[in-house]
C-alpha positions in Angstrom: -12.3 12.4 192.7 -9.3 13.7 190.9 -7.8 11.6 188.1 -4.6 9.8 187.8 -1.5 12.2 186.6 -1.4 9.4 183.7 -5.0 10.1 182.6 -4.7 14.0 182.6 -1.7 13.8 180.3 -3.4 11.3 178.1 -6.3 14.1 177.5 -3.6 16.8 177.5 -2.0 14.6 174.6 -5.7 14.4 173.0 -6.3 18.3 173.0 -2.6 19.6 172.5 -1.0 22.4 173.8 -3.5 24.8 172.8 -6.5 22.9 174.3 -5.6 22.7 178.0 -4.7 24.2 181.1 -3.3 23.8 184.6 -3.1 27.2 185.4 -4.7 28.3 188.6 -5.6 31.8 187.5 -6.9 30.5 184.1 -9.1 28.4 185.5 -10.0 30.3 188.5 -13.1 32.6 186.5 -14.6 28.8 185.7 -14.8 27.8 189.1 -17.1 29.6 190.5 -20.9 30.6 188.9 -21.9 33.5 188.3 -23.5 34.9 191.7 -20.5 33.6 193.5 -23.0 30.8 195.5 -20.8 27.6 194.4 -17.2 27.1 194.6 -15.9 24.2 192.6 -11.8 22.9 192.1 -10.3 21.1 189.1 -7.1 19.9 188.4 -7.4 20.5 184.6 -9.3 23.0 181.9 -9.7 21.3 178.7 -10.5 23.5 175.7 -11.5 21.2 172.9 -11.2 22.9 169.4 -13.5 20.2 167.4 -15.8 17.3 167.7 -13.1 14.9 167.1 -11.2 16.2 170.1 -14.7 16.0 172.1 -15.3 12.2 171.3 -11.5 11.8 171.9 -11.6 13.0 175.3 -15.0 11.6 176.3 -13.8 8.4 175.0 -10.6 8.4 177.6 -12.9 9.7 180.4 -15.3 6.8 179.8 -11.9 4.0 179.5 -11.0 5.4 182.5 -14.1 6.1 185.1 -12.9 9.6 184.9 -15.6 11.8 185.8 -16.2 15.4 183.8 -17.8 18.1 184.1 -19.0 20.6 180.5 -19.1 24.2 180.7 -20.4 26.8 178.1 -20.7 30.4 179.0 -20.6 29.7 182.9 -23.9 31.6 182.9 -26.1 29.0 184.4 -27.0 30.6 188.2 -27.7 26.8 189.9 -24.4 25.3 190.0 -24.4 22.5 187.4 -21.7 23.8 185.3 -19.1 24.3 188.5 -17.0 20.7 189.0 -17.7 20.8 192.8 -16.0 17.3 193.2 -12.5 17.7 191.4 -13.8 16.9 188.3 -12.3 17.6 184.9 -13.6 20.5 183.2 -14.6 20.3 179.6 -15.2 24.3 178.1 -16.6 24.2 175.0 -15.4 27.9 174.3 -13.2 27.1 171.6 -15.8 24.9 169.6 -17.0 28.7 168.0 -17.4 28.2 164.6 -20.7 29.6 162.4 -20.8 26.5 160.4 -23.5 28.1 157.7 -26.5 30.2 157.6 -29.3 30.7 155.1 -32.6 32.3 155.2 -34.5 29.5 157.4 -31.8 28.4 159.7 -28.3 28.7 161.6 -25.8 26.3 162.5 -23.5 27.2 165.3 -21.1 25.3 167.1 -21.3 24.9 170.9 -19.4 27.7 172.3 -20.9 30.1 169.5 -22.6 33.0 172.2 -26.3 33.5 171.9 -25.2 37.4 171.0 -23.5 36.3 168.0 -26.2 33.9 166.4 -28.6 37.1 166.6 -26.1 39.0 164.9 -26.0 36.5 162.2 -29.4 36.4 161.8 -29.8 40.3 162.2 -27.5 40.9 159.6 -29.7 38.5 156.8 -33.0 40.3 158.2 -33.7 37.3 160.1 -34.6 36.6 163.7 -33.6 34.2 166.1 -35.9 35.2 168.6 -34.4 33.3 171.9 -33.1 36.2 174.1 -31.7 36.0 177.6 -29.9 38.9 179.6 -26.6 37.1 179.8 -27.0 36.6 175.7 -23.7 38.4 175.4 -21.9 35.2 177.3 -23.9 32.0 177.5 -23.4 29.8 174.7 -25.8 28.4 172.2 -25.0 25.0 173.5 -25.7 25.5 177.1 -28.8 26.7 175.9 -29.6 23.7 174.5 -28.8 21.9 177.3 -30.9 23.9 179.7 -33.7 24.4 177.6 -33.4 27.5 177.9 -36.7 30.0 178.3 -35.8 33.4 177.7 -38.3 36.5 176.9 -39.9 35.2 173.7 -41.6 31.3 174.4 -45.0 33.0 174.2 -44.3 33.4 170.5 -41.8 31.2 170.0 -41.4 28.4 172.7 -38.9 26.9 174.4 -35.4 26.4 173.0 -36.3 23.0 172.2 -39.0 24.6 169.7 -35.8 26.4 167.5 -33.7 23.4 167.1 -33.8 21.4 164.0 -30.6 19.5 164.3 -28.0 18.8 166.7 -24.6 17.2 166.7 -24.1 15.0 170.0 -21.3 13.2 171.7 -21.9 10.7 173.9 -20.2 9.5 177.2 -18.3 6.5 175.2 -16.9 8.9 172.1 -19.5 8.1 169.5 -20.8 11.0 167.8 -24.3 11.6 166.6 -24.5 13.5 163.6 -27.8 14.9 163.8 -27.7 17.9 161.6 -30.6 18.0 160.0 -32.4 21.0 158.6 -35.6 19.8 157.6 -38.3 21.0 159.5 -41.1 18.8 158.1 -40.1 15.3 159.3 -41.6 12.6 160.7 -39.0 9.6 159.9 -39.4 8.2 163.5 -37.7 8.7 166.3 -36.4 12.5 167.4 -33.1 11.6 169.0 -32.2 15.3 169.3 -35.3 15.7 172.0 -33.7 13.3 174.2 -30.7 15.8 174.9 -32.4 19.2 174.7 -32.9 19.9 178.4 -30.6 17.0 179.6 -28.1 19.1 181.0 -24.5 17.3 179.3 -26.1 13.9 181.7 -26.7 12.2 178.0 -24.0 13.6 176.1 -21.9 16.9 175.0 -23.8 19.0 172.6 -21.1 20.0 169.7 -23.0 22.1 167.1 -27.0 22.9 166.4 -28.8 23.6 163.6 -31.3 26.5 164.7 -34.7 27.6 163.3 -34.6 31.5 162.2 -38.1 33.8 161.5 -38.8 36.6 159.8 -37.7 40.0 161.5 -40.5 42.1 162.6 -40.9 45.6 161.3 -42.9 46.9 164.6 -42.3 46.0 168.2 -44.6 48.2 171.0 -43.4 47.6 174.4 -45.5 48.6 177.6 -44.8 48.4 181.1 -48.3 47.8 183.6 -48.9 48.0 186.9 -51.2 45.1 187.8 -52.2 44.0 191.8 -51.5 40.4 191.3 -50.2 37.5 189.5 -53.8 36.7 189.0 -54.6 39.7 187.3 -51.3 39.5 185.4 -52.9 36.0 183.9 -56.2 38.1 183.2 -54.6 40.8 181.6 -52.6 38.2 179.1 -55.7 37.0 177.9 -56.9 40.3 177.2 -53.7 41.7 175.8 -53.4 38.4 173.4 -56.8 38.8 172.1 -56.9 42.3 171.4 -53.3 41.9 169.3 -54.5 38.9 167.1 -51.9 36.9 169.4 -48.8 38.7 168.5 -47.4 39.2 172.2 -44.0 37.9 172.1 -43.4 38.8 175.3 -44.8 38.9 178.8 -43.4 39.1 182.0 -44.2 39.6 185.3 -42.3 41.5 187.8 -42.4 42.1 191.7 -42.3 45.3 193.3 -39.2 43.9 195.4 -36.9 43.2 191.9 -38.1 46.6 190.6 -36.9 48.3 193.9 -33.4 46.5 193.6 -33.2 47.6 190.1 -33.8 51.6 190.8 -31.3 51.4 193.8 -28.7 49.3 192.2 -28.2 50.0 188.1 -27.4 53.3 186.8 -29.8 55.4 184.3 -32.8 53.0 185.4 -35.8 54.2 187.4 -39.4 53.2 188.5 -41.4 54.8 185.2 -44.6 54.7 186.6 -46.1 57.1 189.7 -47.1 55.0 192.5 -45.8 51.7 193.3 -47.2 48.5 192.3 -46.9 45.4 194.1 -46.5 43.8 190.6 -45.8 44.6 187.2 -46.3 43.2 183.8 -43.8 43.9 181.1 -45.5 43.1 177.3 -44.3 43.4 174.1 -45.8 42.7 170.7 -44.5 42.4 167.6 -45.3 42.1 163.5 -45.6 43.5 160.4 -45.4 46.9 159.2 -49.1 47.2 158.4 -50.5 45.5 161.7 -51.5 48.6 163.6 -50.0 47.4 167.1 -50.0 50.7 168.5 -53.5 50.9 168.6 -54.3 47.1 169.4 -52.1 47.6 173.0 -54.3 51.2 173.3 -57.2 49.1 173.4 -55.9 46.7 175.5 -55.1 48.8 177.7 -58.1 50.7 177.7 -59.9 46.8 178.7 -57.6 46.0 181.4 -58.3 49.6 183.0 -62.0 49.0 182.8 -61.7 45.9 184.7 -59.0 46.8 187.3 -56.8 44.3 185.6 -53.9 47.1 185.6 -54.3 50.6 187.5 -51.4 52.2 185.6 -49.2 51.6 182.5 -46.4 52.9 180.2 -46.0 52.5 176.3 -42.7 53.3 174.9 -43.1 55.5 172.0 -39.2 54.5 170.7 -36.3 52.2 170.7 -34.5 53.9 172.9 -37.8 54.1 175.3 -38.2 50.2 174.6 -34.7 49.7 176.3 -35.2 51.2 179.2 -37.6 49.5 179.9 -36.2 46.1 179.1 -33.0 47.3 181.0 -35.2 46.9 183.7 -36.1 43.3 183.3 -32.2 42.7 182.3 -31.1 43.9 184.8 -32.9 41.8 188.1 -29.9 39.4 188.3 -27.3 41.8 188.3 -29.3 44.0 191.5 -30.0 40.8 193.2 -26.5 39.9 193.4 -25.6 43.7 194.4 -28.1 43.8 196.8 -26.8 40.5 198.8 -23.1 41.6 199.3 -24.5 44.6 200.5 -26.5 42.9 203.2 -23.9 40.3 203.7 -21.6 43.4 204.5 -24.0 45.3 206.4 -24.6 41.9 209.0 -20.8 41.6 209.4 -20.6 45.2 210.3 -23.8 44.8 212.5 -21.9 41.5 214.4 -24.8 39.5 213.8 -24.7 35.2 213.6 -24.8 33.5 210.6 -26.7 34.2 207.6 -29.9 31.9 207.4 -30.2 30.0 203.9 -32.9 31.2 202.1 -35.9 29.1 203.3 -34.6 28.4 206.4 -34.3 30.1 209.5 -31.7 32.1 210.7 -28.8 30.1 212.7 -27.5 32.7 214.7 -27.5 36.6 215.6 -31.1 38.8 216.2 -32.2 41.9 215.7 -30.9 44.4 213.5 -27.7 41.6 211.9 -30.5 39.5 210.8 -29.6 38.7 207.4 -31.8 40.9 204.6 -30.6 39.0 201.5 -31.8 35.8 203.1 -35.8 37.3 203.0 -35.1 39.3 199.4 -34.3 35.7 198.2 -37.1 33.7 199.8 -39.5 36.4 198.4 -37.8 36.1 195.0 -38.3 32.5 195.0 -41.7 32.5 196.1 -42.2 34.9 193.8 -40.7 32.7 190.8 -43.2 29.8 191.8 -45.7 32.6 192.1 -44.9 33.4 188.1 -44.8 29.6 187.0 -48.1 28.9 188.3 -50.2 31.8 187.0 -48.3 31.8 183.4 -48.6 27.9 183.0 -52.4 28.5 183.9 -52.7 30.9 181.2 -50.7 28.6 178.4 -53.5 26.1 179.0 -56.9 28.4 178.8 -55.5 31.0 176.4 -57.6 30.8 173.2 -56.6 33.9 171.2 -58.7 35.6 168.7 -58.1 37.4 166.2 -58.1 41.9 166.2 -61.6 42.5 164.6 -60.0 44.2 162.1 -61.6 47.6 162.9 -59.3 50.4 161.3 -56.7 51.6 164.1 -54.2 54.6 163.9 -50.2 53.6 164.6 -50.2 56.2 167.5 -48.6 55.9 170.7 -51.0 55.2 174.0 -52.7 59.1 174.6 -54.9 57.8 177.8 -54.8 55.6 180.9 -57.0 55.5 183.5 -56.3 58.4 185.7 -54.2 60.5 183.0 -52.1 60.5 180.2 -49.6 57.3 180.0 -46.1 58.8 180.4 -43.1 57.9 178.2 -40.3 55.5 179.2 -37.3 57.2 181.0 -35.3 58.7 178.2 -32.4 58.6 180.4 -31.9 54.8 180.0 -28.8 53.8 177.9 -30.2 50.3 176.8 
């Protein structure tokens, strides 16, 4: 699938010395995702510095049948930033300017990082409340493209629910200057919805223009122990309705990630007694005056009563908060760890060939059989496991509202065997 050597120097030409590369080693890092599972070749990097130069090059790609492949932050963990066919590869790294910002909204170009736009907003006393653990490298526009979920959709949504605006170039050159801020508007069709969640199959996305909310003065984080993604569901119903419905975030967690965590990541540790088989990490956030502290106490205090959760944590500081987040954070990071150990310790056992997760094993028995092969499948099933049970709860939350009884901003003092302990202080975050 490679081009032509007279097409790669006419988008060389387009880009100019800056915006290109055929160096091995430079393009090496964008070859290959981030859990090293897909390996991809390309005979040249383009690094597009604005949307002119986007349009340029799309339009010679689309003259010439040549086929392309975009890349933000190479973040994405399924493959479909990795040109596994010889493609060219489009990085929208360079496109990384903050185009403006004022009390209601952001617009970022492409290759902006998710890290920065929260910065922005942080430093206005704004939030931009998307927040992923690889927010330090993926880019805003990959996560438009994806969609992308994050922590917060149970407050905020879905990516698609912060974008206002977006600038667009499609496959022939034309660019769609969608940059609108208004958030009231019904002037027919949406165009922008069309390429949130495409995945670069409609278009490039160039810049956005982003929705920001107000920063929240209190956030109380708790980490549960719950017997199953059923009960998980439960206990978000219960946990939503005792806080008014100011959870922003709620995630479940098997006992398998948690394990890979503790044995992989410095400073983090199982906070909690006695092991789980699931866990529930919640946090809730809003105003200075909303008494969150107690609203979680009583939630807690509910689920307890009707075996929803058998044990649970509340941070009582920031620093508590990030421990416990750095356990969430950190799943991807163990998971990977955790595989090229196992892939090491079946070559050093002799065993046959790893099975694909799923699938059964090709080769070898015994003790070679391939561990990282089961951690996966039970990761996966797991995943679908989480889908299910939180899309069940989307459709038959109905949340009411605290009853406004007076509550002391206190920290959790009682759980259903003893005292709730503190988050592990030893944590960096």
């Amino acid at each position: 699938m490679t081009a032509p050597d007279e097409v790669l120097s006419r988008l060389k030409d387009t880009v100019g010395a800056k915006g290109f590369s055929i160096d091995p080693g430079e393009i090496a890092p964008h070859l290959e995702e981030w859990r090293s599972k897909y390996h991809g070749h390309s005979p040249l990097l383009l690094k597009p510095a604005t949307t002119a130069e986007v349009s340029a090059v799309l339009r010679i790609c689309n003259e010439t049948g040549t086929a392309i492949v975009t890349q933000g932050g190479n973040t994405g963990l399924v493959g479909g930033q990795i040109p596994l066919h010889g493609e060219v590869l489009l990085s929208t790294k360079r496109l990384n300017r903050l185009r403006g910002i004022d009390d209601g909204t952001v617009t970022a170009e492409a290759g902006v990082t998710l890290a920065q736009i929260q910065q922005a907003a942080t430093e206005r006393n704004s939030l931009f409340p998307l927040s992923l653990a690889s927010e330090g490298s993926c880019t805003i526009g990959g996560n438009v493209a994806t969609n992308a979920g994050g922590t917060h959709v149970l407050r905020y949504g879905m990516t698609r629910a912060l974008v206002l605006g977006l600038e667009v170039v499609l496959a022939n050159g034309t660019v769609l200057p969608m940059l609108r801020a208004l958030q009231k508007d019904n002037s027919g069709y949406d165009l922008k919805q069309l390429f949130i969640g495409s995945e670069g199959t409609l278009g490039v996305i160039t810049a956005a223009c982003l929705r920001l909310f107000p920063r929240p003065d209190v956030a109380v984080t708790a980490l549960a122990a719950v017997p199953s993604p059923q009960a998980a569901v439960a206990l978000l119903c219960v946990m939503q309705s005792h806080t008014g419905g100011m959870l922003s975030a709620f995630e479940l967690i098997p006992r398998i990630a948690l394990e890979f965590v503790a044995r992989h990541i410095e400073g983090t540790r199982d906070p909690l007694a006695a092991p789980s088989p699931w866990y529930v990490l919640m946090e809730a956030t809003g105003g200075a005056h909303a008494n969150l502290a107690a609203s979680f106490e009583d939630g807690l205090a509910a689920a307890f009563a009707s075996d929803l959760a058998s044990d649970a944590v509340v941070a009582s500081s920031v620093a508590q908060a990030a421990a416990l987040w750095k356990l969430r954070e950190s799943i991807s990071e163990s998971q990977k760890r955790e595989g090229r150990l196992d892939q090491a310790r079946h070559r050093r056992a002799g065993g046959g060939h790893p099975r694909v997760p799923g699938q059964g094993r090709t080769g070898g028995a015994g003790r070679g059989a391939w561990r990282a092969g089961r951690s996966a499948s039970a990761i996966w099933e797991t995943a679908i496991s989480i889908s299910i049970s939180i899309h069940q709860a989307l459709v038959t939350i109905r949340p009411s509202w605290h009853n406004g009884k007076r509550c002391n901003t206190r920290c959790m003092t009682s759980s259903r065997n003893s005292a709730a302990r503190s988050a592990p202080s030893t944590a960096s975050g």
